[in-house]
N, C-alpha and C positions, 0 to 999 in steps of 0.2 A: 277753730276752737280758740278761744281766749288762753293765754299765759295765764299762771295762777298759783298759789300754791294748793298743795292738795296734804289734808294730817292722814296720817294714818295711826287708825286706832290701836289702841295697846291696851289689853287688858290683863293685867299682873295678877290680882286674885293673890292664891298661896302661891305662887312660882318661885320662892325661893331665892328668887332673884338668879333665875334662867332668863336668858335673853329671850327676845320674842322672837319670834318666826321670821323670816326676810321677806320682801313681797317685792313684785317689779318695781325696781323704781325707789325702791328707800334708798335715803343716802345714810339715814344712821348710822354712825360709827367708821364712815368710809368717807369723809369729810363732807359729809351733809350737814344740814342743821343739827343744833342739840334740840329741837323738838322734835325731832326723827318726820322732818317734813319728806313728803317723798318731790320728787324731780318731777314736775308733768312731760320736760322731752323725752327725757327718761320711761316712764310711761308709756307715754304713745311708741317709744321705739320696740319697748318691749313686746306690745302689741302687736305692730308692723311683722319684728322678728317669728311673733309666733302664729301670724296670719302665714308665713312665709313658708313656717312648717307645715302647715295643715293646707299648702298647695297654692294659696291666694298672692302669688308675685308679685302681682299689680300695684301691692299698696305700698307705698314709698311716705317718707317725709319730706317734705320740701324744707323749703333754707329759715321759713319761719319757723318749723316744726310741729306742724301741719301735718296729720292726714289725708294723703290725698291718691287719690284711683285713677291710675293711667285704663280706663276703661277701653280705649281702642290699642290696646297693647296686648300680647301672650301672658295670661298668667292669672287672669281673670276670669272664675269659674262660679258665674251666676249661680247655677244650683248647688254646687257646695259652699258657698259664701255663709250662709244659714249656720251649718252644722261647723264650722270654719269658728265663724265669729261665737258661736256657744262655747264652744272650747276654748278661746280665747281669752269670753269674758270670764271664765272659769277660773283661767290659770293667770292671770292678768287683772287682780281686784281693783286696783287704781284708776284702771278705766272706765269703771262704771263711773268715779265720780267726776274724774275728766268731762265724760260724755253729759254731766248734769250741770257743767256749769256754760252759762252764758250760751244756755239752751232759746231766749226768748229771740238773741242775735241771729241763731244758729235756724231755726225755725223761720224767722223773715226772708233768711236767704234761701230756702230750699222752696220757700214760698215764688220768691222770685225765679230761679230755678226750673220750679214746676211749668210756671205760667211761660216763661222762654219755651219751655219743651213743646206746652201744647201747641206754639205757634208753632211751632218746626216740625213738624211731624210726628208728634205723638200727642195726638189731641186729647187721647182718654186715659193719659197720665194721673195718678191717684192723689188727692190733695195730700200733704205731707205729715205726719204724723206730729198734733198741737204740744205732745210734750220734747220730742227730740227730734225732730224734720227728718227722721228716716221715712221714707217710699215703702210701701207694699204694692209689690206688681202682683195679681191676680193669678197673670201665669208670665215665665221665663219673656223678657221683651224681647222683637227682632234685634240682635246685636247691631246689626249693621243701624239700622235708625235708631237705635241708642248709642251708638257711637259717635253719631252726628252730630243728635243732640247735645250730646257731652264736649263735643270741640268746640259746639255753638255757645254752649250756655255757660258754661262750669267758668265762673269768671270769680273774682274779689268778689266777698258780699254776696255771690249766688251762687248757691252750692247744694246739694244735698249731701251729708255728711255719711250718710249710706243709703241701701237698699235692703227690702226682703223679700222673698220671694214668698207669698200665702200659702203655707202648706194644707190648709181645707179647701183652697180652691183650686 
């Protein structure tokens, strides 16, 4: 994901002049901007932390601050990832627009990605979703060969930025 800034909205109405709500990641008032810009590491950490609650360990920041899934690691639980990441983007508003910028970047790479995976043993890996490069797997993938995958592929520039598992199929 790109560095960026991310606003967040403030809608005052009659408020009185009550402060707004906190949300992951604002730094208003806490030496952030005075346009109550919010932090994108900030963000994603917030994220991470509360993937962390909801069981998903795996996910870590790395040193750019970064999203990123230690997939052949403890702490990664394909079928609750789903219900994980709803609760997350829930309680976590920032990241929806994290996840919407420098999506066309983020899509080439899960492109490329993909096309690594199929060579390596996972030939009927799903093209990548054209507006956010998240994967839908059909059903749960064998770990062990998407583990492989993932040591093989998950490089700079090729990445898929997540997974979901299809709950109709």
């Amino acid at each position: 994901m790109t560095a960026g800034a991310c606003f967040a909205l403030v809608v005052t109405g009659c408020s009185g002049g009550k402060e707004a709500p906190r949300v992951a990641g604002d730094q208003a008032g806490s030496g952030g901007t005075k346009s109550g810009q919010q932090d994108p590491r900030a963000i994603r950490q917030a994220y991470v932390n509360c993937m962390h609650d909801q069981g998903q360990t795996g996910l870590s920041l790395d040193d750019k601050g970064r999203i990123v899934s230690k997939s052949n690691e403890a702490g990664n639980d394909v079928t609750g990832y789903n219900q994980a990441a709803k609760i997350c983007d829930a309680k976590v508003p920032g990241m929806q627009q994290e996840r919407a910028k420098g999506n066309a970047k983020i899509v080439e790479g899960a492109r490329k990605f993909v096309a690594c995976a199929r060579k390596n043993g996972m030939p009927d890996m799903a093209d990548p979703d054209p507006n956010d490069g998240t994967v839908v797997f059909k059903k749960a993938p064998d770990v062990e060969a998407f583990n492989r995958v993932n040591q093989l592929c998950n490089k700079e520039g090729q990445q898929i930025p997540g997974y979901k598992l299809d709950q109709a199929g």
